[in-house]
N, C-alpha and C positions, 0 to 999 in steps of 0.2 A: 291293432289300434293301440295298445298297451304300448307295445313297444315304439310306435311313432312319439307317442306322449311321453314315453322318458326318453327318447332323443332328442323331444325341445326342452326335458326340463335339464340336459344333462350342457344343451350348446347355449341357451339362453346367458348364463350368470357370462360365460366366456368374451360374449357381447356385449353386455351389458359394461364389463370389467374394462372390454376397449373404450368403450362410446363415454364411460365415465370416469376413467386416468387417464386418457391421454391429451387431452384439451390444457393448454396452458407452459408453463415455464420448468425446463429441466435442464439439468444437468449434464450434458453429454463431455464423453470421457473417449476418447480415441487414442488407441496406442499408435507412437508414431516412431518407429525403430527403438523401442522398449522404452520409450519415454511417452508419458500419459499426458497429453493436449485438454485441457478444459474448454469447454465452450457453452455460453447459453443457447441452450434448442427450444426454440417456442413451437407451438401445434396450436393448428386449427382444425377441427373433425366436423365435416358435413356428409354425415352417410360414412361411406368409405372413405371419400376425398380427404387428401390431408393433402393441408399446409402449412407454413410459417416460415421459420426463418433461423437460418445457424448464424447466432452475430448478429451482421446487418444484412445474410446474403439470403436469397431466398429458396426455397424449397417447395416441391410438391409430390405427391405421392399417395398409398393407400392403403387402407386396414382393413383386412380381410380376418376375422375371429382373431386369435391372438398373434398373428403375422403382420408384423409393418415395415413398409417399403418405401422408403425416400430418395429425392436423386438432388443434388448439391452440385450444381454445374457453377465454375469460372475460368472464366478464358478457355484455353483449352483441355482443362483438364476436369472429368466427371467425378464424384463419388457415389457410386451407388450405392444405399444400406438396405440394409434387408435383416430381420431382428425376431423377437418372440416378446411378446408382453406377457408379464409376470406381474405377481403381486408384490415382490419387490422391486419391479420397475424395466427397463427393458435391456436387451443383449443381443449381440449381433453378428455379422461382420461388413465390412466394406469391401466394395470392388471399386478401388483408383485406376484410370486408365488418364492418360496425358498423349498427346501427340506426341513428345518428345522421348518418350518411355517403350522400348521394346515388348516389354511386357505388362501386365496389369498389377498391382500391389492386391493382396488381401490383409488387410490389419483387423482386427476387433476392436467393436465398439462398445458402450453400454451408457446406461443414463441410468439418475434416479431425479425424484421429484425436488424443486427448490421448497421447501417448506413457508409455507404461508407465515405472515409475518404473526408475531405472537400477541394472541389479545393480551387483556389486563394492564396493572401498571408499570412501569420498568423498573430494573433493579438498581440497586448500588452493591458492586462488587469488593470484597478486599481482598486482596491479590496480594499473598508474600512469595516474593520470587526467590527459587533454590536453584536455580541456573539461570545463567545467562548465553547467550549466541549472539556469533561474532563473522557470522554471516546472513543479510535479509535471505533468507531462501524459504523457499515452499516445501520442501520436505522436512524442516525441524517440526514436530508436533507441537499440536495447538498446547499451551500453558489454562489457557480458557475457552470457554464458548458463552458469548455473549450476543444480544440481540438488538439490534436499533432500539434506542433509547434508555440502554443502559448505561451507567457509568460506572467506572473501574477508581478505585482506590489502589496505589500501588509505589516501588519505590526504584531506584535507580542506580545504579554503581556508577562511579566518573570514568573518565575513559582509560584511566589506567586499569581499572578493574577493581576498586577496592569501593566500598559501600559507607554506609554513613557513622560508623565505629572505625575508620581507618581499617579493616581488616580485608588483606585482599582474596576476592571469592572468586577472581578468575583471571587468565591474559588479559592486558588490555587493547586495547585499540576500537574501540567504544564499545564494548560487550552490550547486549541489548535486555530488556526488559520484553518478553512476550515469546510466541507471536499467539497474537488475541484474534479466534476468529469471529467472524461478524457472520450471522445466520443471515441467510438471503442476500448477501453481497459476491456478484455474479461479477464476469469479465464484463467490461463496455459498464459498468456502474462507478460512481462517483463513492467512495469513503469520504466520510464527513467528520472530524477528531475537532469536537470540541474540548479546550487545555482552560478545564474550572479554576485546577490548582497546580500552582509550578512554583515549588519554596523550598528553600533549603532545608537541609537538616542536618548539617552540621559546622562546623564553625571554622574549616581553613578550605581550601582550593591549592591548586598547582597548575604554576607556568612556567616560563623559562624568560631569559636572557638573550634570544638571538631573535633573528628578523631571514627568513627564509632567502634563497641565493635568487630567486625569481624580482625581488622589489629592491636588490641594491644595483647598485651601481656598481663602478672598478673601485673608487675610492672608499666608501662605506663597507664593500666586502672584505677589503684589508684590517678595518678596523671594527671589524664585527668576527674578525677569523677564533674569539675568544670564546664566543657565543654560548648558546644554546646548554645550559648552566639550569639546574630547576631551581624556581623563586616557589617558596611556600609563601601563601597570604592570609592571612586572616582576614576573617569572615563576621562584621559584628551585626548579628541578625538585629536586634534592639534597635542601631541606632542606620542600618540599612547602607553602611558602608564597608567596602574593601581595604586593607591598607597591607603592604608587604610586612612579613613577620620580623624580618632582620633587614632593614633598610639600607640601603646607601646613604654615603651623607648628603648627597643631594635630592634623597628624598623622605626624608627624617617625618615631614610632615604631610606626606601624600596621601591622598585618600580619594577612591572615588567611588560613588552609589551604585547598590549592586541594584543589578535587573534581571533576575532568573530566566533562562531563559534554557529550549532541548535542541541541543546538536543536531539527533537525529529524530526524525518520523519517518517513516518507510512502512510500505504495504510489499508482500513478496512479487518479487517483477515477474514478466510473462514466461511464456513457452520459449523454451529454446535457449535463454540467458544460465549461462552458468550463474552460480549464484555470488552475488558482488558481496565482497567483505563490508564490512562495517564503516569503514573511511570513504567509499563508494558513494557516489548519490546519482541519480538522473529520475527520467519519468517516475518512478517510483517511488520518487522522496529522497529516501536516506539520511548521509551527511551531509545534508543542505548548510549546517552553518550560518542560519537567518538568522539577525537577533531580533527578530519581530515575529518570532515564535514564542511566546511570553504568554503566565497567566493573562487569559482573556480572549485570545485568539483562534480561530477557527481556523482549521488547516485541513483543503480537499487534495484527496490522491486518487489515482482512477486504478481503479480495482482490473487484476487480472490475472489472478487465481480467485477463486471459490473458495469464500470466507475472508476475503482480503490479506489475511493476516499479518496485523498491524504491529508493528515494531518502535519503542521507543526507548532514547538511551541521551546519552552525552551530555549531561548535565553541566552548565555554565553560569556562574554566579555573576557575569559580567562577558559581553565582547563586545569590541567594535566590530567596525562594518569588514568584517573580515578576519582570518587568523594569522595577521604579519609574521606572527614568530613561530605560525605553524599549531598556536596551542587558544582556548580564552582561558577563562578562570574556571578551570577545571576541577569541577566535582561533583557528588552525590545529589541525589534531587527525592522529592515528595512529591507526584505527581499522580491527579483525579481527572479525568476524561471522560465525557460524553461522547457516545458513536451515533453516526446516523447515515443511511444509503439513501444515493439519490440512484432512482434508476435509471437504464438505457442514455445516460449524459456523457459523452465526448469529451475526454476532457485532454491535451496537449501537454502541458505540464503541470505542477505543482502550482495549487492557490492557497493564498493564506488571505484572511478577512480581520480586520479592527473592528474596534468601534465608528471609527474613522475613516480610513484606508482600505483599497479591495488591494493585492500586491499578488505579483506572479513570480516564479522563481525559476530562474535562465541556467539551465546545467548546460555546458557544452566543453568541449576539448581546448577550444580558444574564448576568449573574451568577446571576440564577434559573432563564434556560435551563438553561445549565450546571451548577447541582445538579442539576436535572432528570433532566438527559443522566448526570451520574457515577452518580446513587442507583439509577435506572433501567438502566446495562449494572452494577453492581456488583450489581446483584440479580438479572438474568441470569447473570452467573457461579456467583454460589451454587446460584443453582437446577438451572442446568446441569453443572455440574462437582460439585457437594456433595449436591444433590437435597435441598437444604433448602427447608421450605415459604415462603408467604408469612409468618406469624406468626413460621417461625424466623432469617429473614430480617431484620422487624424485630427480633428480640430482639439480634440481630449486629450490626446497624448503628448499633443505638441505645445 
């Protein structure tokens, strides 16, 4: 009898340990030819029964003491996992089989727990940056760890690489600030970068003299063959204008209102993307080059790595709707951010929000991609945020 009574008191906690981790949202990490796949894995535990969902696809399977087994079918191709529940969370391996596959894959898997959001009140971070990266990628180590509803204080080098002393701290080609992870920002989640503060801090910029060979014509590229010349500008914070520091003479008296505004924002893009340099932009973000990324603006990215991490750089004291000469007013920036995850939200591409304005941002290889991409996540939004139809959709747009 002794001994039946320490065999339940020795298989109890084991049970126990399933029946109370494994319910809920994790982390799953699958090696896919030495490169590690992120994915959210939710569980559902009735009894033995498990289910949920990898993503948005679904799964079922069972927990036998500290053995769990799940099977991941699409289309033709199975994953079976089969793993050990641990106190630091669970390990495995996979059995892939495909129709089109001679033989069956076995990769390793593991997860750990998404950490519940953090009670109390949020912080305010200050963040002095001693590097910069000059690619969005998921393998540069986090710079911070921060949680929904924090905000970061922090500063920016222009995109040549030089900081708000003129002194240069790196290559350029918009070196970035971060990357800042966001706790509980999962793949299939929305990053939500609230931009408090976006102000200069120091007092010239650089651009140039030419007009890139895509916007001229034959007659204009003859006379633009002189080009692409750096123009340093001055920068008079006080009275909130630009004006060139050595002017031409026909611009002796030019001057135009500066509008701060970031090159880049970028969250690290998914699986499989080698990692886009910093001139780069698509779903991701990146070098979008909005100028309605401006103190006040909220800018959503759809998270797809674990912890987002959020990238921001290319500080502009001024651009138009576009960079003609390839550059805007290139420099150093002051910038305070609010983070916040929307969960389980679809999102197509980049939104940014006004006071005013909802606005979507159309990356594509051509200029009709790119309508494509804006009309396409700007009719998402409606639909998902307003629940207007297709019909009231066009009535909106058009």
């Amino acid at each position: 009898m002794l001994k039946h009574a320490a065999l339940i008191v020795c298989l109890t906690p084991v049970v126990l340990l399933a029946q109370g981790t494994i319910a809920g949202d994790w982390v799953l990490t699958q090696d896919v030819y030495g490169n590690p796949l992120h994915r959210k894995l939710t569980l559902t535990l009735d009894g033995e029964s498990l289910s949920g969902t990898i993503g948005r696809q679904k799964i079922d399977g069972s927990v036998k003491g500290s053995t769990i087994r799940f099977t991941l079918k699409s289309g033709d191709a199975i994953d079976e996992f089969t793993g050990t529940i641990s106190a630091d969370g669970m390990a495995g391996t996979i059995v892939h089989s495909d129709k089109g596959e001679p033989s069956p894959q076995k990769p390793s898997w593991s997860a750990h727990r998404v950490p519940p959001r953090r009670t109390g009140p949020p912080q305010r971070h200050e963040f002095v940056p001693t590097a910069f990266h000059r690619q969005f990628s998921a393998t540069n180590p986090p710079v911070l760890r921060i949680w929904p509803g924090d905000t970061v204080h922090t500063t920016t080098v222009d995109a040549g690489g030089s900081d708000e002393k003129g002194v240069t701290r790196v290559l350029g080609g918009n070196p970035e600030t971060g990357p800042f992870f966001v706790e509980t920002a999962m793949p299939g989640d929305v990053l939500v970068v609230r931009l408090n503060r976006v102000r200069l801090n120091r007092d010239w910029a650089i651009s140039d003299d030419g007009i890139v060979g895509r916007a001229l014509d034959p007659e204009f590229a003859v006379k633009m063959k002189d080009g692409f010349k750096n123009v340093r500008w001055h920068l008079d914070r006080q009275l909130g204008v630009a004006r060139p520091e050595n002017p031409p003479e026909h611009l002796k008296n030019f001057t135009l209102p500066i509008r701060p505004m970031l090159g880049c924002v970028a969250v690290a893009p998914g699986f499989g993307s080698a990692p886009p340099p910093t001139g780069d932009s698509g779903r991701f973000g990146g070098n979008m080059d909005f100028n309605e990324i401006v103190e006040g603006a909220t800018v959503y990215l759809p998270v797809s790595q674990p912890g987002a991490l959020l990238y921001v750089g290319d500080g502009h004291a001024l651009q138009g709707d576009g960079e003609l000469n390839g550059n805007a007013l290139e420099t150093s920036m002051e910038v305070e951010f609010t983070v916040d995850v929307i969960p389980n939200k679809p999102l197509m591409t980049p939104r940014v929000e006004s006071s005013t304005h909802i606005m979507t941002v159309g990356l594509g290889g051509t200029l009709e991609d790119a309508l494509r991409a804006a009309t396409a996540g700007m009719g998402q939004w409606l639909e998902q945020d307003y629940n207007l139809t297709p019909s009231e959709i066009a009535m909106v747009l058009g």
